[in-house]
C-alpha positions as CSV (number, residue, x, y, z in Angstrom):
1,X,157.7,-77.3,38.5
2,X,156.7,-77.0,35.1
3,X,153.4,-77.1,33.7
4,X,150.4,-75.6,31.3
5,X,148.0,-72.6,32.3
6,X,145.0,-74.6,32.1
7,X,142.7,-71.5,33.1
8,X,142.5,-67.5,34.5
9,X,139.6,-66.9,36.6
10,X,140.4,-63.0,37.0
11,X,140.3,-60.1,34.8
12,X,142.8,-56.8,34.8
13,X,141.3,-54.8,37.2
14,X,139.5,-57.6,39.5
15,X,139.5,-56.8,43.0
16,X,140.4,-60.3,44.6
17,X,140.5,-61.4,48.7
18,X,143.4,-63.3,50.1
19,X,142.8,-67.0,49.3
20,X,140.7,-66.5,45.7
21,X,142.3,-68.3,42.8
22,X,144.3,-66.5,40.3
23,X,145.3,-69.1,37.9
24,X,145.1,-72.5,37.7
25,X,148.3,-74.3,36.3
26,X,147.9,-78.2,34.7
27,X,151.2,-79.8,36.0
28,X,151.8,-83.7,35.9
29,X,148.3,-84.6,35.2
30,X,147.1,-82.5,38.5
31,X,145.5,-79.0,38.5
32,X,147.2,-76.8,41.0
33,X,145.7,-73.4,42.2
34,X,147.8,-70.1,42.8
35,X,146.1,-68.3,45.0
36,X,146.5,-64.7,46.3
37,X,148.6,-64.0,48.8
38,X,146.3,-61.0,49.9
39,X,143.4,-59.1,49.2
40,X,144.0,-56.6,46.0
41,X,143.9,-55.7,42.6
42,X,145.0,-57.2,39.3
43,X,146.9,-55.1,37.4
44,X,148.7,-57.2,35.2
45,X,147.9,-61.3,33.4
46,X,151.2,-62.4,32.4
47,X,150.1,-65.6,31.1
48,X,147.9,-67.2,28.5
49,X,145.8,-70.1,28.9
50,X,147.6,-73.7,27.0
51,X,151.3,-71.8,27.5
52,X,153.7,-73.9,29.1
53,X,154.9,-72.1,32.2
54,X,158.1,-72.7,34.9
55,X,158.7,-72.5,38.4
56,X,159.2,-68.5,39.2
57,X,157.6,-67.2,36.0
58,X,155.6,-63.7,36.1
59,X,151.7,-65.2,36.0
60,X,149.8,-62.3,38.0
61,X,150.6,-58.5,38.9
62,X,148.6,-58.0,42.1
63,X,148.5,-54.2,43.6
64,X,147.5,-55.0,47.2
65,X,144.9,-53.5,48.8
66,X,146.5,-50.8,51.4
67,X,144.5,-51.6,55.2
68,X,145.0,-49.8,58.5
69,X,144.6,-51.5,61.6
70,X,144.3,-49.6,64.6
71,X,144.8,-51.1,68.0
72,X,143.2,-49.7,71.0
């Protein structure tokens, strides 16, 4: 789907959990919310608020945060 970045809640170097929003995107009169996939770090906005955007464009670079779990 097409749309406009309406806003960026997160800075380069944000630490973010699975769930926050990353962008929001303005798309047939709605505001839709990517969220993160997991928890990590922004290393990268590819996107600038009032830009028209499509379906699979680079918005966020997101290091994720590397977690051990240990079962016992």
């Amino acid at each position: 789907m097409c749309g406009n970045i309406w806003k960026i809640p997160v800075k380069v170097g944000q630490s973010v959990s699975a769930g926050d929003t990353l962008v929001v995107v303005e798309a047939m009169k709605m505001e839709l919310s990517v969220i993160a996939p997991a928890a990590g770090t922004v290393t990268a906005i590819r996107c600038v608020p009032g830009k028209p955007v499509n379906a699979g464009d680079p918005l966020i670079v997101l290091a994720e945060d590397a977690t051990c779990t240990v079962a016992g």
